[in-house]
C-alpha positions as MATLAB code, in Angstrom:
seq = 'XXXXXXXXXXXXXXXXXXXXXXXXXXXXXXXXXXXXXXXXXXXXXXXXXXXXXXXXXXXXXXXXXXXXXXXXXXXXXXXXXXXXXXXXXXXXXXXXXXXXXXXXXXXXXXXXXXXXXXXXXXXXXXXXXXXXXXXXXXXXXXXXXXXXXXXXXXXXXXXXXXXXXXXXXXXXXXXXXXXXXXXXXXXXXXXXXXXXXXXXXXXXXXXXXXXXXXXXXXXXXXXXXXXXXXXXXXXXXXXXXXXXXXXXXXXXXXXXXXXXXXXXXXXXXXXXXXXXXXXXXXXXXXXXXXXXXXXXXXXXXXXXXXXXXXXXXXXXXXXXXXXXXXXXXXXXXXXXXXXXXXXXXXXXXXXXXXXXXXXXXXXXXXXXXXXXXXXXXXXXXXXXXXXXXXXXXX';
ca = [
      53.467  -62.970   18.639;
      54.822  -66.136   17.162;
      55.397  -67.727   20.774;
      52.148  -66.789   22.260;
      50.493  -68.607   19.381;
      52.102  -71.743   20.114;
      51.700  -71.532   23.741;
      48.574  -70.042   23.828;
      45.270  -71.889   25.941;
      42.919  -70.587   23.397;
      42.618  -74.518   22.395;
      39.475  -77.040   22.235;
      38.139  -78.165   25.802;
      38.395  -82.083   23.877;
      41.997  -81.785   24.821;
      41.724  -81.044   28.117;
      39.096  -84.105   28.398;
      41.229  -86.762   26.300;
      44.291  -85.380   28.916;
      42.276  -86.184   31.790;
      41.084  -89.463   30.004;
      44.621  -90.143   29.878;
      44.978  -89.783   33.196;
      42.231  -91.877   34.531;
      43.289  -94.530   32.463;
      46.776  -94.422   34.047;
      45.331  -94.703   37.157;
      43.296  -97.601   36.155;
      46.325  -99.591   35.410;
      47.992  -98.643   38.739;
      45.064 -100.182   40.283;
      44.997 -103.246   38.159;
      48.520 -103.846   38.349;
      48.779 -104.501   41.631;
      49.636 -108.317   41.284;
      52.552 -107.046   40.030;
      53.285 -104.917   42.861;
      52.937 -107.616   45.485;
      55.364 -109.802   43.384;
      57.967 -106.794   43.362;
      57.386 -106.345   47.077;
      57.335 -109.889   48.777;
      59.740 -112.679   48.801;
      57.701 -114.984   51.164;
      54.050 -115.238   51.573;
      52.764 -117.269   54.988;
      48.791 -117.109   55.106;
      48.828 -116.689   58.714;
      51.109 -115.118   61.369;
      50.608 -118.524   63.125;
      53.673 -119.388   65.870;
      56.929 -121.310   64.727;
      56.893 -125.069   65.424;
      59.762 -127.098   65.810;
      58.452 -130.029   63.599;
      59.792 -130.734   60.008;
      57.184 -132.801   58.049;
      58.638 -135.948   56.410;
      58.866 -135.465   52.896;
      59.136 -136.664   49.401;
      60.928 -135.332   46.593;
      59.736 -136.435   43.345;
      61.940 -136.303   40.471;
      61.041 -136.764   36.937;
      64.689 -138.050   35.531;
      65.073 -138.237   31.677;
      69.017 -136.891   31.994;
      71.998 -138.725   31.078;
      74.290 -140.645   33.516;
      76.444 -138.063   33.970;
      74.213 -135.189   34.203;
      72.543 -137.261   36.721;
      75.204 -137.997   39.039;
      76.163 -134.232   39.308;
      72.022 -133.385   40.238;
      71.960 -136.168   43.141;
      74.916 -134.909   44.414;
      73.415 -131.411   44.896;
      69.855 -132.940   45.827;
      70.935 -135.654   47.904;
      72.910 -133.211   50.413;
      70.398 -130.722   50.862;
      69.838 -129.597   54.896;
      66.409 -130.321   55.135;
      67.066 -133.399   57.989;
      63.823 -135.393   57.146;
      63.385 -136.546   53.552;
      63.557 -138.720   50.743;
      63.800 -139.112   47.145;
      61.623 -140.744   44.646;
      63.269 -140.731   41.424;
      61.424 -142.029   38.349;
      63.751 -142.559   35.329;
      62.150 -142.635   32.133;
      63.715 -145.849   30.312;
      63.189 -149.475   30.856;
      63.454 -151.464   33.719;
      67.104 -152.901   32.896;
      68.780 -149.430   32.655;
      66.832 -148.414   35.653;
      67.937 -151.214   37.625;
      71.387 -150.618   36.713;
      71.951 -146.975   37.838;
      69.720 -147.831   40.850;
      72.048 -150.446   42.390;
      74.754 -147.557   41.657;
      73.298 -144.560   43.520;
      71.478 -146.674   45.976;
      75.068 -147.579   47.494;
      75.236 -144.278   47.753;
      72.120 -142.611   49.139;
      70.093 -144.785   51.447;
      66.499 -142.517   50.808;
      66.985 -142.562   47.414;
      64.618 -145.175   45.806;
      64.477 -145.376   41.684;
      61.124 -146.261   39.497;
      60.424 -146.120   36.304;
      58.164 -145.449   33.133;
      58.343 -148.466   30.723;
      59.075 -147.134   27.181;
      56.366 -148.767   25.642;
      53.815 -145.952   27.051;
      51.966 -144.037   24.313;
      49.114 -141.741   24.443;
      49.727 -140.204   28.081;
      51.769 -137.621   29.542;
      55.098 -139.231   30.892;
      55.433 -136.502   33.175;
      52.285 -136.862   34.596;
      52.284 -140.760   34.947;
      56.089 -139.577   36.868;
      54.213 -137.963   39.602;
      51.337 -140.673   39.993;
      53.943 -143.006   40.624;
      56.143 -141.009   43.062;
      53.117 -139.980   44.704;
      52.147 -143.666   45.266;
      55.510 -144.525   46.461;
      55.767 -141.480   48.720;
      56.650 -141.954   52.812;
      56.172 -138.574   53.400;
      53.541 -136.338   54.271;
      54.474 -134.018   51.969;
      55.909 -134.249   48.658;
      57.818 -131.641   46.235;
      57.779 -132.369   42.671;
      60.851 -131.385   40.373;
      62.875 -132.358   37.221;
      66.157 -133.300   36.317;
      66.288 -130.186   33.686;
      66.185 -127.750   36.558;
      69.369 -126.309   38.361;
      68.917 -126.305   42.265;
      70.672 -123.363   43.479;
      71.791 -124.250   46.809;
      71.888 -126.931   50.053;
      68.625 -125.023   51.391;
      66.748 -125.374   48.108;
      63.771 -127.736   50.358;
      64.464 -126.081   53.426;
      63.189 -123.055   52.022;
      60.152 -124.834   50.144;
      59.200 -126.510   53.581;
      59.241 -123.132   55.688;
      55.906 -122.409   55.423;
      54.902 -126.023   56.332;
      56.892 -125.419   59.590;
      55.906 -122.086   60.051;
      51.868 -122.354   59.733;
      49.812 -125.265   60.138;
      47.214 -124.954   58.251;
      49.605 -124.772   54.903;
      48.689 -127.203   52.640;
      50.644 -126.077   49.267;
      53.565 -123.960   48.402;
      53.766 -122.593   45.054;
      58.010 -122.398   44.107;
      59.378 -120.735   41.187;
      61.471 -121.687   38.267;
      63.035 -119.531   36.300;
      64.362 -118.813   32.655;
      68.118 -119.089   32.035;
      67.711 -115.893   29.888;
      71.175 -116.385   28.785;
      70.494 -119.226   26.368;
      68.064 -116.913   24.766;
      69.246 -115.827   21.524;
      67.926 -113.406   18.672;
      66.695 -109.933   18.139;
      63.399 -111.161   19.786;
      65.650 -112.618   23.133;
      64.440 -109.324   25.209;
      60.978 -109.396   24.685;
      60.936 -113.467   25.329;
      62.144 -112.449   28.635;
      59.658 -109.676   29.137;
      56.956 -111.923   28.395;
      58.238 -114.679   30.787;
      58.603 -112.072   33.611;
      55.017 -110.840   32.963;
      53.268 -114.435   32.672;
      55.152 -115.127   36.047;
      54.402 -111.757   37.621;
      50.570 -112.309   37.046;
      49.829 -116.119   38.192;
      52.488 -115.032   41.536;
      51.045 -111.649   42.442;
      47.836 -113.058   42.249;
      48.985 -116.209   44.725;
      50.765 -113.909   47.142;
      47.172 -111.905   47.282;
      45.839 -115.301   48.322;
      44.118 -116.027   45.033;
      45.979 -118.947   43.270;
      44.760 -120.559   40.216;
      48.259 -121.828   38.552;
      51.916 -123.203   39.777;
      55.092 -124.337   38.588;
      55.188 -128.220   38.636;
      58.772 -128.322   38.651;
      58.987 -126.391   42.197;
      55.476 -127.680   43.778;
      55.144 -128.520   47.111;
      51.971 -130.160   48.763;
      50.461 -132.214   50.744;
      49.997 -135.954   49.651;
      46.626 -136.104   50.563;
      45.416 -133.594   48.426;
      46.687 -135.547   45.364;
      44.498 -138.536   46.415;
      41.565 -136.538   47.446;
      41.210 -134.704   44.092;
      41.504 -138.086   42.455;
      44.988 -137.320   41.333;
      44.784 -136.201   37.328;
      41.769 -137.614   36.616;
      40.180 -134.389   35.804;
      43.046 -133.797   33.169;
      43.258 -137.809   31.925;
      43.245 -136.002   28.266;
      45.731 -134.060   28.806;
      49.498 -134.074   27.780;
      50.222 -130.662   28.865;
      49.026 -127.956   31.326;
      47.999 -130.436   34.014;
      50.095 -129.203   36.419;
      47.595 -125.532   36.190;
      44.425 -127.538   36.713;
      45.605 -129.448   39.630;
      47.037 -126.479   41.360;
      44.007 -124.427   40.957;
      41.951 -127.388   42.329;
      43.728 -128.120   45.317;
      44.419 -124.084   46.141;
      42.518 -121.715   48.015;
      43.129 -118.553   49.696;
      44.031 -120.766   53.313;
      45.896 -123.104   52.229;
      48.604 -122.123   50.082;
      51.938 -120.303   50.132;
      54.642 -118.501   47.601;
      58.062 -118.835   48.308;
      60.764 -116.539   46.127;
      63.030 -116.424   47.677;
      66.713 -116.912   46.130;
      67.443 -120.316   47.319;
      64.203 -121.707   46.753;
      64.402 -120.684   43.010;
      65.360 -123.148   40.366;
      66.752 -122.497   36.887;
      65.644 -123.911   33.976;
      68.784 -125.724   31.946;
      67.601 -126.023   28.457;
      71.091 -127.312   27.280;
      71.116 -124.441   24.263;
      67.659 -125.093   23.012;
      66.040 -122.444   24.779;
      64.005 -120.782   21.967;
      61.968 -124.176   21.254;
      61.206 -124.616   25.435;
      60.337 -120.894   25.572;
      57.808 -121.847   22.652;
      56.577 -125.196   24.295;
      56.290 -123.337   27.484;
      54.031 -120.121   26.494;
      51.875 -122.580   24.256;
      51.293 -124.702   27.265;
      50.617 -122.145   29.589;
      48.057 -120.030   27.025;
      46.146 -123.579   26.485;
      45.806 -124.671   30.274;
      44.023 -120.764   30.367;
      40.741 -122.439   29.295;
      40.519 -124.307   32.286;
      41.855 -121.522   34.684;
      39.282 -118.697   36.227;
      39.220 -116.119   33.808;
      39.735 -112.998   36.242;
      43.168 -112.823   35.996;
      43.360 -113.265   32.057;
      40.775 -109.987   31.979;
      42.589 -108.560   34.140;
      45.854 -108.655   32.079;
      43.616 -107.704   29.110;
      42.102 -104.501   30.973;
      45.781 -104.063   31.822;
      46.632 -103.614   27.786;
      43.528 -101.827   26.684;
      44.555  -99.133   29.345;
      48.090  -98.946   28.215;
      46.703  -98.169   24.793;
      44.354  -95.518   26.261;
      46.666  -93.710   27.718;
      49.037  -93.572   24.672;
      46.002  -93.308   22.558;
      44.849  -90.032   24.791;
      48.171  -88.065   24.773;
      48.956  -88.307   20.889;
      45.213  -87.295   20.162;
      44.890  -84.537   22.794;
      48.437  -83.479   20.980;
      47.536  -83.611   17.584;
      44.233  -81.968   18.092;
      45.474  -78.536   20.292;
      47.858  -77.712   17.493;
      49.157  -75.217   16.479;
      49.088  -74.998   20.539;
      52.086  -76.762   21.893;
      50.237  -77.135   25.041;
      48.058  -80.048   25.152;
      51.521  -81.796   23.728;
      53.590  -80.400   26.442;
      50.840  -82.056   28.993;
      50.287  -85.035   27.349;
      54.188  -85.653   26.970;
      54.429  -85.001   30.499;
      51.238  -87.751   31.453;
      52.886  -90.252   28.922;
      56.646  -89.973   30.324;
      55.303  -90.104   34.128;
      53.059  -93.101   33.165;
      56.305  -95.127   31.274;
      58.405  -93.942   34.091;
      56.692  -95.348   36.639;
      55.931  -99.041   34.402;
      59.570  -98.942   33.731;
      60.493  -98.478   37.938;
      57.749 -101.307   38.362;
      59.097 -103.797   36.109;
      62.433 -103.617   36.991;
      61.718 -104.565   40.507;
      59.490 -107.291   39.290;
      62.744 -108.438   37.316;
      64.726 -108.206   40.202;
      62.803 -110.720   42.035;
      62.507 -112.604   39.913;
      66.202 -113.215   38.879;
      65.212 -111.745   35.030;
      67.168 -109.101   33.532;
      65.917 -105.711   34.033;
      65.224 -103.955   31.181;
      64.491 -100.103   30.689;
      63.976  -97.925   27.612;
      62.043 -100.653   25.166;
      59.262 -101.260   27.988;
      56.657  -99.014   27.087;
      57.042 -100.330   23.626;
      57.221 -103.787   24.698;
      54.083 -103.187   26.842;
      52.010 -101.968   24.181;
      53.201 -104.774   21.848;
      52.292 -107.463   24.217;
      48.305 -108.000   23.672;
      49.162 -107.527   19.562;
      52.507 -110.067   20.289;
      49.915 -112.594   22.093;
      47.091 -112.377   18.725;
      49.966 -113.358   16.548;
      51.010 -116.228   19.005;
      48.474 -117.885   19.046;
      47.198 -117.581   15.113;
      50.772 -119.017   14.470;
      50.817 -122.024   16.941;
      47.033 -122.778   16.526;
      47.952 -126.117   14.304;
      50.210 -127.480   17.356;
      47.426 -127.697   19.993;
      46.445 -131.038   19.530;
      49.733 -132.301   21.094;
      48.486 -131.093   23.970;
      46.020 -134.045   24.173;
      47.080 -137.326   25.426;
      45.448 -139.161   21.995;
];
């Protein structure tokens, strides 16, 4: 008697709708996910299946340098022997003109396509970064030019070979969107695994959405483009105010669905070297990126929103189509078995995102961590609201 009371059907047809609600609402977010899928499932985008050429467009690395001397020596070395046969290097160091001249006379014995510039220190108001690339643009021999920075680990001798396949590959490539990632390591704190859950999903979205061929944001320290585009769209004028989140604007200006690749894979990736004050650039970095939104399309950004408000329905659902068959254990038993699936497959999903993207693949605090994320954005922003004017250049 007792058991058939628990497990009996005799229960309100409102559970049976919220289960189903549930389970529309997972399927929603398996269809608005898929950004994330394509990241988990491709390493190298191309636009078109065009033939292989032989060429290999000249190009120009640009490197912002800020680094010490001997920091510095150990990234030429690694730079200045990559296997890409037909480049050079524009390094801009940001100090004066004497120590510039200095190291230059140095390293230029050494390297014969390495050729030094510099930002005088007596430039206020503008984003040092940004003047960087104006003036290794302007200075640039080649058709093409990558942009980079000295705080970034390259991980091997085919770091622009990989960034220039698609150039080789297809013609009508214009832009190739790299990736940098988090050294997760120097994360520290009870917070460290959700930092890196956030970072995975920020990536995740802007790449997925690239891959798809619909790219409104890149990485300016792994950028690849063509020179002409800088000049065409007037270089940063359309960001002169800006200190920050420039590099978004100009890569959703000079993107489109034909002219732009991803590369991911695991020589093209650099690594972020914080030297151990990776909470603060973690900070700077998610600040930046949630102010440049405003100038981004907004699809994506609902998208990730719809993403959350689904998350929540499903949860929502279950518990409420639980709660309201008791003392029948039946709508539970259902709705357990929804939720479960639904985390199961978020948690299978992420963890191949991860994987690609060299982040540390988490399991059991996902769902949570999922559900947190719209609330964990709210408070990030109320909190940091007072430091968004250094994101003007005035």
């Amino acid at each position: 008697m007792t058991d058939n009371y628990f497990f009996t059907f005799d229960f309100q047809l409102i559970c049976w709708c919220l289960i189903g609600a549930a389970i529309l609402c997972g399927a929603l977010v398996w269809w608005l996910i898929a950004p994330f899928r394509r990241t988990a499932a491709t390493s190298v985008y191309v636009p078109t299946e065009a033939p292989s050429t032989t060429s290999h467009p000249a190009l120009t690395v640009i490197v912002y340098a800020s680094a010490h001397l001997d920091e510095l020596d150990a990234y030429l070395e690694k730079l200045m022997h990559q296997d890409y046969t037909n480049f050079d290097v524009v390094l801009v160091y940001d100090s004066g003109a004497s120590a510039t001249a200095a190291i230059s006379e140095h390293y230029n014995a050494l390297y014969e396509n390495l050729y030094f510039t510099f930002i005088p220190p007596e430039s206020h108001h503008l984003s040092r970064r940004k003047l960087a690339v104006t003036l290794g643009v302007k200075a640039a021999k080649g058709d093409v030019v990558i942009t980079t920075d000295t705080e970034y680990t390259i991980p091997s001798d085919s770091w622009l070979s990989e960034m220039m396949d698609p150039f080789t590959r297809d013609a009508s490539t214009e832009v190739v969107l790299g990736f940098t990632r988090y050294d997760f390591k120097e994360l520290s704190g009870a917070s460290r695994w959700y930092r890196q859950f956030d970072a995975v999903l920020t990536s995740a979205m802007w790449l997925g959405y690239a891959i798809g061929g619909r790219p409104y944001r890149g990485d300016g320290a792994n950028l690849a483009f063509m020179k002409h585009l800088f000049f065409e769209q007037k270089g940063f004028a359309r960001t002169l105010t800006l200190q920050t989140g420039y590099e978004d604007v100009f890569v959703n200006d000079i993107t489109s669905s034909d002219n732009t690749a991803v590369m991911l894979s695991p020589d093209s990736v650099l690594t972020a070297y914080w030297n151990g004050d990776a909470s603060r650039m973690w900070t700077d970095r998610k600040e930046r990126a949630d102010f440049s939104a405003r100038w981004l399309p907004s699809a994506p950004f609902l998208r990730a929103g719809a993403i959350s408000a689904m998350q929540w329905g499903v949860a929502g659902c279950c518990i409420a189509a639980g709660i309201i068959g008791l003392p029948s254990l039946i709508p539970a038993i259902l709705a357990l078995i929804v939720l479960i699936t639904f985390w199961i497959y978020e948690i299978i999903l992420y963890r191949k995102v991860a994987a690609r993207l060299q982040a540390v693949k988490l399991c059991l605090s996902l769902p949570l961590f999922w559900l947190w994320h719209p609330v964990g954005n709210l408070l990030f922003r109320w909190r940091h609201r007072p430091d968004r004017f250094k994101n003007y250049a005035f």
